[in-house]
C-alpha positions in Angstrom: 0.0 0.0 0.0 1.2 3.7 -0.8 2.7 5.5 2.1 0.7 8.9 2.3 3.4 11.7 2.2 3.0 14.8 4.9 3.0 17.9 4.2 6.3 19.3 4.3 6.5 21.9 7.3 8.5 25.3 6.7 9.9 28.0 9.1 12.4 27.9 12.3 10.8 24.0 13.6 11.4 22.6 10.0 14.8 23.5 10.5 15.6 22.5 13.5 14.1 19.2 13.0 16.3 19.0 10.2 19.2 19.3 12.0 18.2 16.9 14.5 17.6 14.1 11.9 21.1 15.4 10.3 23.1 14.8 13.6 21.1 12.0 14.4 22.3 10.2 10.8 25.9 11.7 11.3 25.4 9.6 15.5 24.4 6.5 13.6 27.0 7.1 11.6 29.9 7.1 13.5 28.7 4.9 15.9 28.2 2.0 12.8 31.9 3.1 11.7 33.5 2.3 15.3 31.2 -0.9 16.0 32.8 -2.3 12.9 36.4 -1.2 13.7 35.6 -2.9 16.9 35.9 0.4 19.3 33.6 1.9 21.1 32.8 5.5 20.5 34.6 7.0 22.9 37.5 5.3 21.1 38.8 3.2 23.3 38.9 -0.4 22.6 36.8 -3.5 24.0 38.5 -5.6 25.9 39.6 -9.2 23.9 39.5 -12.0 25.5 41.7 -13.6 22.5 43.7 -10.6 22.4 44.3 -10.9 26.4 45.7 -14.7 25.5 48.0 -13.8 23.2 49.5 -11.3 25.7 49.8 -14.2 28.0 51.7 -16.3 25.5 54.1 -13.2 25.2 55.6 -14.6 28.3 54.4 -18.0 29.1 56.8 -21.1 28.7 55.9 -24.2 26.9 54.3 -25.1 29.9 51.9 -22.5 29.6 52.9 -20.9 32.8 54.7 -17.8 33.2 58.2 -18.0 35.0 60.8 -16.5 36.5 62.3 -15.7 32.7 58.6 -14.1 31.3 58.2 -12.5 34.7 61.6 -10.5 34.5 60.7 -9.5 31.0 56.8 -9.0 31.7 57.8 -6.2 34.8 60.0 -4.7 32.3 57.2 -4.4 29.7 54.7 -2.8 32.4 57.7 -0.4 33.8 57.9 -2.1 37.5 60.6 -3.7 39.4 59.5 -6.9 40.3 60.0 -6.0 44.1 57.7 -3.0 43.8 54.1 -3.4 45.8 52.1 -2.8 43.2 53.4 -6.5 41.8 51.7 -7.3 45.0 48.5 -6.1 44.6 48.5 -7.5 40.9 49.5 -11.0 41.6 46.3 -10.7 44.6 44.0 -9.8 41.4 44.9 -12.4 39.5 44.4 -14.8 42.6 48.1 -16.1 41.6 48.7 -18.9 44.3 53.0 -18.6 43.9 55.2 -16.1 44.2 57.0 -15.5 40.6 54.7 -17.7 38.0 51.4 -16.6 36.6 49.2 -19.4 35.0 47.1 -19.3 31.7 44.0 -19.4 33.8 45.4 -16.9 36.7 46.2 -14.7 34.1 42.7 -14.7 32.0 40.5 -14.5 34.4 42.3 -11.5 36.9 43.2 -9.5 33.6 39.7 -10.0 32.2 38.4 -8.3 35.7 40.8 -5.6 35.3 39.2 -5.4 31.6 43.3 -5.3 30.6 44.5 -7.1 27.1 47.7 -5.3 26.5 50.7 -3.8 28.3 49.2 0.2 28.2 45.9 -0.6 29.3 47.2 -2.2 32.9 49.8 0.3 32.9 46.5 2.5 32.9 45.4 0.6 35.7 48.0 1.4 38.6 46.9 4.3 40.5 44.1 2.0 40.3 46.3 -1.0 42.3 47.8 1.3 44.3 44.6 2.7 45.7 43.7 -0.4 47.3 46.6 -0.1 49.8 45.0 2.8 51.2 41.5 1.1 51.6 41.5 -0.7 55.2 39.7 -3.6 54.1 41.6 -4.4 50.8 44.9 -3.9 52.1 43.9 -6.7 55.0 42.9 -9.1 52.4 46.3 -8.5 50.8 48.3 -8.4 53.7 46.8 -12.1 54.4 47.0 -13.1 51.0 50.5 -12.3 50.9 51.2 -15.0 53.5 50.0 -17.9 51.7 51.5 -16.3 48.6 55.4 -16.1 49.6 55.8 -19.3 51.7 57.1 -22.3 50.4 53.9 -24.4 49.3 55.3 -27.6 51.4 55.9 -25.4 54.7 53.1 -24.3 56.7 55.3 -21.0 58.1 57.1 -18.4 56.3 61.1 -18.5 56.5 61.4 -15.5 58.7 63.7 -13.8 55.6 61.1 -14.0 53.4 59.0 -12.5 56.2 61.1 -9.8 56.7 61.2 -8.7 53.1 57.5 -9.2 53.0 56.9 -7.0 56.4 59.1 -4.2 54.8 57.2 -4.2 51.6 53.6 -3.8 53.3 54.4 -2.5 56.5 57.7 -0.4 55.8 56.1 2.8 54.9 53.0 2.8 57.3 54.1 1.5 60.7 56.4 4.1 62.5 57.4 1.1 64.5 58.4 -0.9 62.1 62.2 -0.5 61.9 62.3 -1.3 65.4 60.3 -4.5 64.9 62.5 -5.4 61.6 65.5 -5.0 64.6 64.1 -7.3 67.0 63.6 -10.0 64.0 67.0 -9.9 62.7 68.2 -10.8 66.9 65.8 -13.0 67.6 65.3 -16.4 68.3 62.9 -16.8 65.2 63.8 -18.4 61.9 59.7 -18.7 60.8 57.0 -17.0 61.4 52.9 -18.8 61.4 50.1 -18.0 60.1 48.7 -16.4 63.3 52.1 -14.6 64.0 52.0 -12.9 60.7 48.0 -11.5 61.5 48.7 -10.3 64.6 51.7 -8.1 63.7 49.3 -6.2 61.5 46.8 -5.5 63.8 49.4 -4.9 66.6 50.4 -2.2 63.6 47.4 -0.7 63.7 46.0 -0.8 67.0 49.4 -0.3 69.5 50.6 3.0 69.9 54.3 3.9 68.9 55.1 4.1 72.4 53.5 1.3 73.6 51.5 3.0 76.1 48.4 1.2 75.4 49.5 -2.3 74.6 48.1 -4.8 77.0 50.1 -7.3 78.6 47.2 -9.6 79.3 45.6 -9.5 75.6 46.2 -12.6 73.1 48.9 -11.2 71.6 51.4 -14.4 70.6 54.5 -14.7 72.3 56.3 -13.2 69.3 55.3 -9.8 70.2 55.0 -10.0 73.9 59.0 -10.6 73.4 59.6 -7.8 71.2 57.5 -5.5 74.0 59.9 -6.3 76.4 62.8 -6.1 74.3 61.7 -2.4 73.4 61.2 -1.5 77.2 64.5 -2.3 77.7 66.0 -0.9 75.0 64.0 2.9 76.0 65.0 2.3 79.3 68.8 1.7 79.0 
């Protein structure tokens, strides 16, 4: 059936509903031009799953892992020194469950929730990483995951080495007391440091003053740091 035709309207409205079906051709337009280019129309690009794998395999072994060897080169890539905290925070994203490897599925599924295929956009995502050391709740989940993370899958305890370096990464720049504490580990009797051990010194970071005025002789604190206490004490009072 024919289409009856409308009368076609003149003056200022005619015009501007012109326009409006002009810039609404020229939106369609563009927007059809950057679906099929595969970018969005702010012109960034969607995030690829297969293009996310093929980063991976930039650095993964034939074991489909990445190493010590893709690792180095991977933290050279990104612009960060594979001791820097915000390797930390990244390897807690992507769930890693050992220090130094990253596998295929690690990899996919904590850079595909960081929406990150290439080097430039996770490079885009540090301040990002880095904010979640200032959020109290993230930075306990790290500071627990990093446990688990650095010791030695067939040893319940960390080597207290490896817990010293850890410590300093996390706790270094926070705790005023902490270069005391680092002090008292290097004299002590210690050569590991549990599970329970390693959760207390954070709280015992945040809730003990710097002078240990408040600290409470008959709380659960582990024995660990009822020692260092004393050790403190004496050291202030000779």
């Amino acid at each position: 059936m024919p289409v009856k035709k409308k009368r076609k309207s003149s003056g200022p409205a005619a015009a501007t509903a012109t326009d409006d079906t002009g810039l609404k051709r020229c939106k369609l337009s563009s927007c059809c031009r950057s679906q099929a280019s595969g970018k969005v129309v702010s012109g960034e690009e969607h995030f690829s799953s297969k293009k996310c794998l093929a980063w991976f395999y930039e650095y993964a072994g034939p074991d489909e892992v990445v190493g010590p060897e893709g690792m180095e080169k991977f933290c050279e890539d990104i612009g960060v020194e594979p001791e820097n905290i915000i390797m930390l925070v990244l390897a807690w994203k992507l769930e890693a469950e050992s220090m130094g490897f990253f596998t295929k599925e690690e990899w996919l599924k904590g850079m595909t929730s960081l929406q990150c295929d290439c080097t430039e956009k996770l490079q885009s995502k540090f301040d990002f990483l880095r904010s979640q050391l200032n959020d109290i709740s993230s930075f306990k989940n790290i500071y627990r995951y990093a446990f688990d993370f650095a010791r030695d899958k067939d040893q319940r305890s960390l080597d207290i080495d490896t817990a010293k370096s850890m410590l300093a990464l996390l706790l270094g720049r926070t705790w005023p007391l902490f270069s005391v504490f680092y002090q008292y580990l290097e004299q002590s009797k210690y050569r590991v440091m549990n599970k329970d051990q390693w959760y207390n010194v954070l709280e015992f970071s945040r809730t003990v003053h710097a002078d240990l005025s408040n600290y409470d002789e008959d709380g659960a604190w582990p024995v660990l740091l009822d020692e260092f206490v004393e050790w403190q004490k004496v050291r202030q009072a000779s």
